[in-house]
LUMPA-248063 format. One line per field, with one value per residue (C-alpha): residue number from 1; residue in one letter; z, y, x. Coordinates in nm, 3 decimals, padded with zeros to 5 digits, always signed. Layout:
BEGIN
nr (NUM_...)
rest (a_...)
Z (Z_...)
Y (Y_...)
X (X_...)
***
This chain:
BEGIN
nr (1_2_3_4_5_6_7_8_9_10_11_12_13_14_15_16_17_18_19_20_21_22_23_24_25_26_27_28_29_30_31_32_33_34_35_36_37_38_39_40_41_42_43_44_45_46_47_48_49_50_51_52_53_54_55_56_57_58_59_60_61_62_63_64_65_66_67_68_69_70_71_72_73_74_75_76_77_78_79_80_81_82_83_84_85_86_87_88_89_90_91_92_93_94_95_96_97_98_99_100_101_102_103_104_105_106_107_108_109_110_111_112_113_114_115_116_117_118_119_120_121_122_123_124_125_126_127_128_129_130_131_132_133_134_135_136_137_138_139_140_141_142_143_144_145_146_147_148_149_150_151_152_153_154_155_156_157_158_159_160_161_162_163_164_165_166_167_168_169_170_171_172_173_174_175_176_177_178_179_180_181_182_183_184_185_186_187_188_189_190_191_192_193_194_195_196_197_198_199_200_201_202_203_204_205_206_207_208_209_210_211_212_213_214_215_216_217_218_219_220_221_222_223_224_225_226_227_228_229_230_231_232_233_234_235_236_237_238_239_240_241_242_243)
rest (x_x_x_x_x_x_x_x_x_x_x_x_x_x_x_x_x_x_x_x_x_x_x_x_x_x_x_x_x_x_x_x_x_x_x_x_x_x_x_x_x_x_x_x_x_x_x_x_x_x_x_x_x_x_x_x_x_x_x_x_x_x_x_x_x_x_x_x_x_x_x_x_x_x_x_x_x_x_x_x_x_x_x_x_x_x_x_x_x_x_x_x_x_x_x_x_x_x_x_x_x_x_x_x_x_x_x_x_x_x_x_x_x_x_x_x_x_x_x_x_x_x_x_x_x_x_x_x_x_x_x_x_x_x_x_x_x_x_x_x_x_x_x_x_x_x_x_x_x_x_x_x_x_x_x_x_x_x_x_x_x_x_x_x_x_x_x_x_x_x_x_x_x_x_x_x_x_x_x_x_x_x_x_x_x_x_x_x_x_x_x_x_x_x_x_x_x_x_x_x_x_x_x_x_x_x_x_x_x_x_x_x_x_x_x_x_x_x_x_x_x_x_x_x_x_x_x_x_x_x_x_x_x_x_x_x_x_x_x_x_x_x_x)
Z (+02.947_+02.964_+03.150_+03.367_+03.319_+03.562_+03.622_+03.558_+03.924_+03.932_+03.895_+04.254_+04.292_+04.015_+04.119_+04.416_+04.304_+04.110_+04.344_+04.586_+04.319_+04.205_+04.526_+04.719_+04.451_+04.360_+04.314_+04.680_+04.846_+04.649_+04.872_+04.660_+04.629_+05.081_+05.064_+04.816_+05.048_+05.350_+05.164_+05.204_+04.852_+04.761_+04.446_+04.242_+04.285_+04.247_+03.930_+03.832_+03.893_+03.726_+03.433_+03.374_+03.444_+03.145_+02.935_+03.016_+03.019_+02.643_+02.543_+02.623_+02.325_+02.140_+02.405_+02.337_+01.996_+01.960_+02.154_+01.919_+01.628_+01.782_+01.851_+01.592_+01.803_+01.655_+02.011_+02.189_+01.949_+01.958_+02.323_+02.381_+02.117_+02.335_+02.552_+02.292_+02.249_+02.625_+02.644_+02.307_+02.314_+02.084_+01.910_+02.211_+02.479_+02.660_+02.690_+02.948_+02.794_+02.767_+03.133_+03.236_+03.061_+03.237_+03.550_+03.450_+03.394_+03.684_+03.879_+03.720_+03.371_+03.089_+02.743_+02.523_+02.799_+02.825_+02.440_+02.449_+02.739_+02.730_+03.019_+03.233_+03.045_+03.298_+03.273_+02.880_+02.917_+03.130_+02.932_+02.611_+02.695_+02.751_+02.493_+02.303_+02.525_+02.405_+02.073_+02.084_+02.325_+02.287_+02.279_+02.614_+02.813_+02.682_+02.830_+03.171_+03.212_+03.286_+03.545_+03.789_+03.729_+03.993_+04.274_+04.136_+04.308_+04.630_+04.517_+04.383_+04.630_+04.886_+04.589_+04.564_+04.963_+04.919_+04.690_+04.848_+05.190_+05.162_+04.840_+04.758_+04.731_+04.469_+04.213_+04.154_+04.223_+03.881_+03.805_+03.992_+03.768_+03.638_+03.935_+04.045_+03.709_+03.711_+04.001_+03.817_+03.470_+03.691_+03.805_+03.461_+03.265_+03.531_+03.508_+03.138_+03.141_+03.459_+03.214_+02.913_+03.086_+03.261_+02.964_+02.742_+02.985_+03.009_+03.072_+03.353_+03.103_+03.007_+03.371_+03.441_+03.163_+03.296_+03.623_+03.488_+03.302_+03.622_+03.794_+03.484_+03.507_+03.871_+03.785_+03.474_+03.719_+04.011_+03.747_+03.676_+04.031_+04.060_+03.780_+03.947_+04.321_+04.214_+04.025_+04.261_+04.586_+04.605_+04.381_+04.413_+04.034_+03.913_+03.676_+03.395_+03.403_+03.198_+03.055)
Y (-01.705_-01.498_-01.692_-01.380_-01.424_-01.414_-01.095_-01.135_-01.152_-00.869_-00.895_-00.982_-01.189_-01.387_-01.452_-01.506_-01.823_-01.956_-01.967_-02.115_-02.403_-02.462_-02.492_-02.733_-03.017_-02.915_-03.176_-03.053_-03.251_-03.553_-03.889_-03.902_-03.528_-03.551_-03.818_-03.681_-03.355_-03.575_-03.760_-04.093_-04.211_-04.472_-04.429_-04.590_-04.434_-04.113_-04.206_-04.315_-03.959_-03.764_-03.998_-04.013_-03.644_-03.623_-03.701_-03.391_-03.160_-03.294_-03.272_-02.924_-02.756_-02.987_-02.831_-02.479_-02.545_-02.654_-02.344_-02.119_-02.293_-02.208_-01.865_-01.619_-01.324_-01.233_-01.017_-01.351_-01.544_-01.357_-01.370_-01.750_-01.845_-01.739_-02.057_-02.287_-02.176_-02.130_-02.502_-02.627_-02.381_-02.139_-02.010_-02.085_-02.063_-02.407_-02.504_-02.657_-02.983_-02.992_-02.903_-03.140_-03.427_-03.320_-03.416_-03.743_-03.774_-03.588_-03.858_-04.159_-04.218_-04.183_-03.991_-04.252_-04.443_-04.134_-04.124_-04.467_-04.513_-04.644_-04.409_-04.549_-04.593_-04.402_-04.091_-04.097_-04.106_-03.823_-03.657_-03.691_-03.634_-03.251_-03.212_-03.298_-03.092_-02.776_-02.870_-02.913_-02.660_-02.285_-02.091_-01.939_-02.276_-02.378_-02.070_-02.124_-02.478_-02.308_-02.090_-02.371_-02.230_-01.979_-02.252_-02.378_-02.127_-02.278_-02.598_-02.579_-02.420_-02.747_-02.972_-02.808_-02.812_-03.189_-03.266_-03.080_-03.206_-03.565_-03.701_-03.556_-03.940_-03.981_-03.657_-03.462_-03.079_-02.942_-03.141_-02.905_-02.605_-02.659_-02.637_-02.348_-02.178_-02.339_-02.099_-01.768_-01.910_-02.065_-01.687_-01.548_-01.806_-01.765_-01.364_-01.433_-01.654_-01.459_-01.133_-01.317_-01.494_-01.138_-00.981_-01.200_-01.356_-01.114_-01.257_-01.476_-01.822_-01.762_-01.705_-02.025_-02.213_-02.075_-02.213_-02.581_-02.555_-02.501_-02.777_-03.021_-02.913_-03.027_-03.316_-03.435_-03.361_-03.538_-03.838_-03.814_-03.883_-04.152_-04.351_-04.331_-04.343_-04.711_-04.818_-04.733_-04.704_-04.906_-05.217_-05.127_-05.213_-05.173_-04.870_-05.121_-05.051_-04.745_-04.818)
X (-10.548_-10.191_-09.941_-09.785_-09.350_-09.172_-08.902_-08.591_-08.348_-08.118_-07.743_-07.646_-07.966_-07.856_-07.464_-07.598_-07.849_-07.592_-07.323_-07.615_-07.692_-07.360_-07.169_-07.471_-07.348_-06.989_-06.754_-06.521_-06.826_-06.737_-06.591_-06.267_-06.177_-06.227_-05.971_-05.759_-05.731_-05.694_-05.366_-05.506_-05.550_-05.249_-05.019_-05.202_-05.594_-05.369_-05.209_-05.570_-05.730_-05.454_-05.476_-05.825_-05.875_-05.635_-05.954_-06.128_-05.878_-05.802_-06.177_-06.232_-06.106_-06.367_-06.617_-06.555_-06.537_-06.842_-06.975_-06.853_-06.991_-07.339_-07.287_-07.352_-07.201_-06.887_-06.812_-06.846_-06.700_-06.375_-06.378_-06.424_-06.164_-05.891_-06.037_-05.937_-05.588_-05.520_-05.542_-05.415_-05.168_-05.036_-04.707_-04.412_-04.675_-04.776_-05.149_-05.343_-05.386_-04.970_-04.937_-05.178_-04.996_-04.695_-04.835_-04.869_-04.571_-04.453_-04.666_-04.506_-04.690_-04.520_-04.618_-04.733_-04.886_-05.120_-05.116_-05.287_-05.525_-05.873_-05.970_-06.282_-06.615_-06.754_-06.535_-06.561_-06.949_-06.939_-06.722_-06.833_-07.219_-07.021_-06.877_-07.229_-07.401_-07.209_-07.255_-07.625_-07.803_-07.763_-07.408_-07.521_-07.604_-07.295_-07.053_-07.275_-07.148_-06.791_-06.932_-06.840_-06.497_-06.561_-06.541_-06.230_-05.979_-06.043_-06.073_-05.715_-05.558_-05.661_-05.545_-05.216_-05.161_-05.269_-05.013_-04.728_-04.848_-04.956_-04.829_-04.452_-04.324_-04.636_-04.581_-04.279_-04.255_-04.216_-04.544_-04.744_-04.646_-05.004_-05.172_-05.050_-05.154_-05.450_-05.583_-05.513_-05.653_-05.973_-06.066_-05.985_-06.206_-06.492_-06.453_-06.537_-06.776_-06.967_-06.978_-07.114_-07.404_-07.482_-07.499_-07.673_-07.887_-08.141_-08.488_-08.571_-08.598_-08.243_-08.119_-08.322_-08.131_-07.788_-07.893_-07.951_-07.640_-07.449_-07.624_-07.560_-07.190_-07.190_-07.350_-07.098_-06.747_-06.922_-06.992_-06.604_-06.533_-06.785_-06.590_-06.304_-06.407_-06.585_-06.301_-06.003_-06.127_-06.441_-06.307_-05.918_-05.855_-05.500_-05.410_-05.466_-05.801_-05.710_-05.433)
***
């Protein structure tokens, strides 16, 4: 007996399921980011969050790498490289991972203290079952995962009114440099990523495996936030706990 497949959705169909998906368990709806963006986090479960975030923003290069190494699309290939050196940096230009570290020490944590920390099991588990993840299913799955990218303008742009609002004693203003970037590079890396999966995701079994990427993306940054919610807010640890 012929199992009948099922159509693939058409374009706007499909942007619109994933933006459906993605946003019912994306990380604004998490406890810590609402009291982040209410300014009621202390000092310290700041300092904790920009610290251990520091851990993903350093892995992804590893991420993307691993992403290309599955792809056997030179077009592709050539596209998503420019990933990697947007956050390592390249030549006189500044990457991600850099600016990111800046904010740490814009927010009271100096270089080689960064250099050095354990970060939280949790937020290593997380992040490291990602970075495996990209490595081990297909090239496409792993270019969906940054499709989550596309809520991140709006995300930011809270952040940045957080920090500027609520928490100018906590982080200096230079240190937000970042953030502000981060909003035009979140809609450029999402553009990318968006056209990729559209093109290359042309049955309905690789739209469905786009779609559980996004939801597994969801699912690793809200793990992130658990870590730190139950360490810093829950059991009020000191920054030690990373360090």
């Amino acid at each position: 007996m012929m199992v009948e497949q099922k159509r693939p959705l058409t374009r706007q169909q499909f942007i619109q399921r994933l933006r459906r998906l993605g946003l019912s368990r994306y990380q604004d709806k998490h406890p810590f980011t609402e009291i982040l963006n209410e300014g009621k986090l202390t000092k310290t479960q700041l300092q904790a969050y920009i610290l251990n975030w520091y851990y993903f923003e350093k892995m992804i290069p590893q991420k993307d790498a691993g992403i290309i190494s599955n792809c056997p699309i030179p077009e592709v290939r050539r596209i998503w490289v420019s990933r990697i050196l947007r956050h390592d940096g390249y030549g006189d230009i500044e990457g991600a991972t850099e600016g990111w570290l800046k904010l740490c020490q814009a927010a009271g944590i100096d270089r080689n203290t960064v250099m050095r920390a354990r970060f939280l099991p949790g937020v290593r588990l997380a992040i490291d079952s990602y970075v495996q993840y990209a490595k081990s299913k297909t090239w496409l799955e792993g270019i969906a995962t940054s499709l989550t990218q596309v809520f991140l303008p709006r995300l930011v742009e809270r952040r940045v009114n957080a920090f500027v609002k609520h928490y100018e004693d906590y982080v200096s203003p230079k240190g937000l440099e970042y953030f502000m970037s981060l909003q035009s590079a979140a809609r450029e890396g999402s553009k990318m990523a968006l056209d990729l999966v559209q093109r290359y995701a042309a049955t309905r079994e690789a739209q469905d495996m786009v779609t559980n990427a996004v939801l597994y993306m969801d699912d690793v940054l809200w793990s992130i936030l658990d870590a730190i919610y139950s360490a810093y807010v829950v059991r009020k640890m000191s920054l030690s706990a990373s360090i």
